[in-house]
N, C-alpha and C positions, 0 to 999 in steps of 0.2 A: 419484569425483573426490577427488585426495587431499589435506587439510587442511596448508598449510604454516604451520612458527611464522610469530612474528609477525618483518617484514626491520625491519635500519635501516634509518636513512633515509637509506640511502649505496646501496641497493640501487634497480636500477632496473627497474621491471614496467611491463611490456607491457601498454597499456589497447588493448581493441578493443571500439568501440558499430559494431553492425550498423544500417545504415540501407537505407531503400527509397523509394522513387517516394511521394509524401504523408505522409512522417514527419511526426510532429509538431515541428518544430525545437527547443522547449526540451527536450524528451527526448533531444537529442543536446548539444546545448549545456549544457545545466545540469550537468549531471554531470561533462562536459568540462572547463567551469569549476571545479569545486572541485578536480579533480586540478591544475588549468594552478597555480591558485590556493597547494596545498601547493607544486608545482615550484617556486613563486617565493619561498615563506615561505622554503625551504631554501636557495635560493640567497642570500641578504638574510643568511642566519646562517653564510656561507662553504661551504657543503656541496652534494653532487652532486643533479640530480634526484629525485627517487623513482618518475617514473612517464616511458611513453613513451605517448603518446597516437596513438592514429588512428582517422579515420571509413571502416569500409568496407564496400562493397555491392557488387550482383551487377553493375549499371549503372555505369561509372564515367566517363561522358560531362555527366555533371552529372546531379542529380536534384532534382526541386522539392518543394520541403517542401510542407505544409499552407497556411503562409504564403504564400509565393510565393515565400520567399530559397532558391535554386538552392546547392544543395551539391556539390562537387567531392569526392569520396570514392576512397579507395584499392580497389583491386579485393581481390576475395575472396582471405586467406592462404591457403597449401595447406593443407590439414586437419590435417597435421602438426606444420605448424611452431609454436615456443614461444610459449604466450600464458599470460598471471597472469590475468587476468578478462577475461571476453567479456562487452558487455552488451548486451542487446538493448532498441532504442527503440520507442515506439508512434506511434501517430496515423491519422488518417483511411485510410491506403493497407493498415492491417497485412491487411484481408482479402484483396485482391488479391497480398499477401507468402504469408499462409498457404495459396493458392491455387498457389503454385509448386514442386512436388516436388524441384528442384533447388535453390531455395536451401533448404529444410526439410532435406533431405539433407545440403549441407553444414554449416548448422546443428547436428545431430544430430552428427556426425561431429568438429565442430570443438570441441563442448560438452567433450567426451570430453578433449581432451585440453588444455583450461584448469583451471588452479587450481579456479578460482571463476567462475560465470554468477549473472548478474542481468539482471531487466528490470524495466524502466519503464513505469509505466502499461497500456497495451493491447499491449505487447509482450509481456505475457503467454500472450497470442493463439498466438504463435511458437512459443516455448517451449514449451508446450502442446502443441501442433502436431509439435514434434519429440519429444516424450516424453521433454522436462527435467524438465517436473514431476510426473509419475507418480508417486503416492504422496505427495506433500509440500504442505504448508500452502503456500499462497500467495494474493497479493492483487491484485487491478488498480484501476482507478478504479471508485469504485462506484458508477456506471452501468452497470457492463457485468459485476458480480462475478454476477450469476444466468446471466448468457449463458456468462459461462465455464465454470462450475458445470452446466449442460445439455450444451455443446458437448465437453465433458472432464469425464467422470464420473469417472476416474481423481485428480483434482487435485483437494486438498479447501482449497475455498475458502473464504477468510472475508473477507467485506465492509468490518469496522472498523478494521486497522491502518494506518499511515501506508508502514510495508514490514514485511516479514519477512522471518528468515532461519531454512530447515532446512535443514542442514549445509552445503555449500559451493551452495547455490543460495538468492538473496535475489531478491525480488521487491519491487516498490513499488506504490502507489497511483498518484492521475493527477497526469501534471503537473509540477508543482516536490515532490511525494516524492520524485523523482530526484534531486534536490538531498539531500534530507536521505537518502537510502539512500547516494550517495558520500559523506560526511560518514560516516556511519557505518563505510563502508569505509576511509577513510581513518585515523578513530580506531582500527582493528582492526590497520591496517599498522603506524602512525606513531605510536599516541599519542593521547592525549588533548590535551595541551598544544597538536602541531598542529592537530589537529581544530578545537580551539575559536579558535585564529589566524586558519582560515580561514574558521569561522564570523562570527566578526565583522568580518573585510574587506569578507565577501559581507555583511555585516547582513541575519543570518538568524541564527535560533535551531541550536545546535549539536543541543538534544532540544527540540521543541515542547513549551509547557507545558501541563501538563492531560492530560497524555495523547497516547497515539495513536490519537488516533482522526481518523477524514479528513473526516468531517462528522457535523452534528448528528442524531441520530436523529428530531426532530421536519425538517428538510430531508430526510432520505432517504424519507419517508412524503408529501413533497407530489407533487401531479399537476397535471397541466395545469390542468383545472378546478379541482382542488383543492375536492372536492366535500367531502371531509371534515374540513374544518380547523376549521370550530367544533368538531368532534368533538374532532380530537385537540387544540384549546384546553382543552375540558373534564376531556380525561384527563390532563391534567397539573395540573391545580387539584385533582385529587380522584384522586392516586395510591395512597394511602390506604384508599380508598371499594372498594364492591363493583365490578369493572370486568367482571366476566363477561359472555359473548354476550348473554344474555337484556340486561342493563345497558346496554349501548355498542348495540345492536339498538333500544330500546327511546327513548335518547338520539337516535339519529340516525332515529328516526320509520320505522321501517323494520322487516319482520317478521326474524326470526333467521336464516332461509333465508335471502332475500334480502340480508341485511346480511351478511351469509356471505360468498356470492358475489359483490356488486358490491366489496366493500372489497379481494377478494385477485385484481380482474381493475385498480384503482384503482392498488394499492398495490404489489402484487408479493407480499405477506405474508400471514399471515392474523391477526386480529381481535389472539388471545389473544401471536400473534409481535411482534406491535405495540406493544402494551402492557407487554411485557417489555422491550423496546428503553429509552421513554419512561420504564420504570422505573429501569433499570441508568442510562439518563445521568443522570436526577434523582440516584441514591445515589450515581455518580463524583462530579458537582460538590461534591458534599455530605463527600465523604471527603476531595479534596481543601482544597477551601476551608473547611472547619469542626472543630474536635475534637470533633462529638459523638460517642459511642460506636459500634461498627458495627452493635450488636445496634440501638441506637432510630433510625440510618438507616434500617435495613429495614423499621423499622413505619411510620416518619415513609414511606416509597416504595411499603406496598403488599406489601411481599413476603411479609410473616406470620414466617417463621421466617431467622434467620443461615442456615441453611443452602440452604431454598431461596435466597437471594440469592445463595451462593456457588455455587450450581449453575450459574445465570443469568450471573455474569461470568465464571467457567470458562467456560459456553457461547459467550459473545458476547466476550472479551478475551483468552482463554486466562488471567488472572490473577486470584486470590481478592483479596477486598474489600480484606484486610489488607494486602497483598503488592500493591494497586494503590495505598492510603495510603501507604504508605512510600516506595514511587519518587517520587510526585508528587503528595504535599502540599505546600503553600504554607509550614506549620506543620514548622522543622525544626529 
């Protein structure tokens, strides 16, 4: 897909969100809104549009959201015809979406000749499905980033960004990430300046603070029962301390086999992936919110050496310690 400069804001693109039967409605709306949103900052400052919006699906008799509110949508463009970004939505129905060879088809087909594709949340599913993301980092809501991850071995996934983007295909997390992935599109078209206009219409953050990350890594570890939460209470008081199997086994009164297995049938992870997580967020807050040095984070979290730490946020943020301080410390 080919990368265009960045238009004025005299130029007008063509938005198309693909919907289906159980979308999630703010995955079609959210994003809808910050483009309607810049349309209107430019008109208030004398100037033309910048985007042309529409919702369309295979159905176009109405389709009912996840909610219940029924959407009227435009029927499928020809494969051909000119589009700036295609973006595909999530929610409850995307399995019965990626269960249809005919819209996957035109999907695939239509991808090809848009600028730029994104999806939202479990529209990932799609995407996937049409082989957008073959080869490229991408994220969904993570709940479902391990399903994607099995279902599409091809697509390498990663759990903690709020969205990404490799090369002209961006992906988001669940939900109102859709918001902040158009936000970001639109800073890429329009600017910063508009970007941040519409960010504070909508009173929303133009870049969340703290990072991107979509949720807390002690929240991504809970379970129903939530059999191990004293556990992982303990390993954040003592990130520091010896946390190895024998340790965290021994803690949760359980022999090493068995703590083994019941924690990565609990959790979805295993023991020593866990304790990596709870580490790297403990040394983000820490990078952010404090000047202490990165080398005595690392000991203050557990890691032993600056470099294991930076292997662990390369791993888990794509970003080293240094180069995560700088974006988004408090301290500037």
């Amino acid at each position: 897909m080919p990368k265009n400069p960045r238009l004025s804001p005299k130029s007008n693109r063509s938005i198309e969100v693909l919907a289906f039967e159980g979308v999630q409605v703010l995955d079609v709306t959210g994003p809808l809104q910050v483009f309607a949103s810049a349309n209107e900052h430019l008109a208030k400052a004398g100037q033309a549009p910048a985007y042309r919006l529409r919702v369309v699906a295979k159905q176009t008799k109405g389709i009912i959201s996840s909610a219940g509110l029924v959407l009227a949508p435009e029927p499928l463009p020809a494969v051909g015809d000119a589009v700036d970004t295609l973006i595909v939505a999530g929610g409850p129905g995307v399995e019965a979406a990626t269960a249809d060879p005919e819209l996957i088809d035109w999907l695939r087909d239509r991808s090809s000749h848009a600028r730029r594709v994104a999806s939202v949340c479990t529209g990932a599913f799609l995407a996937a499905a049409a082989g957008i993301l073959d080869g490229r980092r991408a994220v969904t809501h993570w709940s479902f980033c391990n399903a994607l991850a099995r279902r599409f071995p091809a697509v390498r996934v990663e759990s903690d960004p709020i969205f990404l983007r490799d090369g002209s295909v961006w992906t988001s997390a669940g939900v109102t990430a859709g918001i902040d992935l158009a936000l970001a599109l639109v800073e890429e078209d329009l600017g910063g300046e508009i970007a941040l206009a519409v960010a504070r219409y909508l009173v929303v953050f133009l870049k969340r603070p703290g990072g991107q990350a979509q949720f807390s890594a002690a929240l991504s570890l809970q379970t129903a029962g939530d059999r191990f939460e004293a556990l992982h209470h303990w390993v954040r008081a003592n990130l520091a301390s010896d946390l190895s199997l024998g340790t965290l086994a021994a803690q949760a009164g359980m022999s090493e086999r068995s703590f083994s297995r019941r924690y990565l049938e609990e959790t979805g992870v295993t023991p020593a992936r866990a304790v990596e997580r709870l580490r790297v967020e403990a040394a983000r807050q820490m990078l952010t919110d404090t000047r202490q040095p990165v080398k005595r984070i690392g000991q203050l979290c557990g890691f032993g050496s600056e470099e294991t730490m930076r292997r662990s946020f390369l791993r888990q943020l794509a970003s080293a310690p240094q180069d995560y301080r700088s974006r988004f410390s408090v301290f500037k």
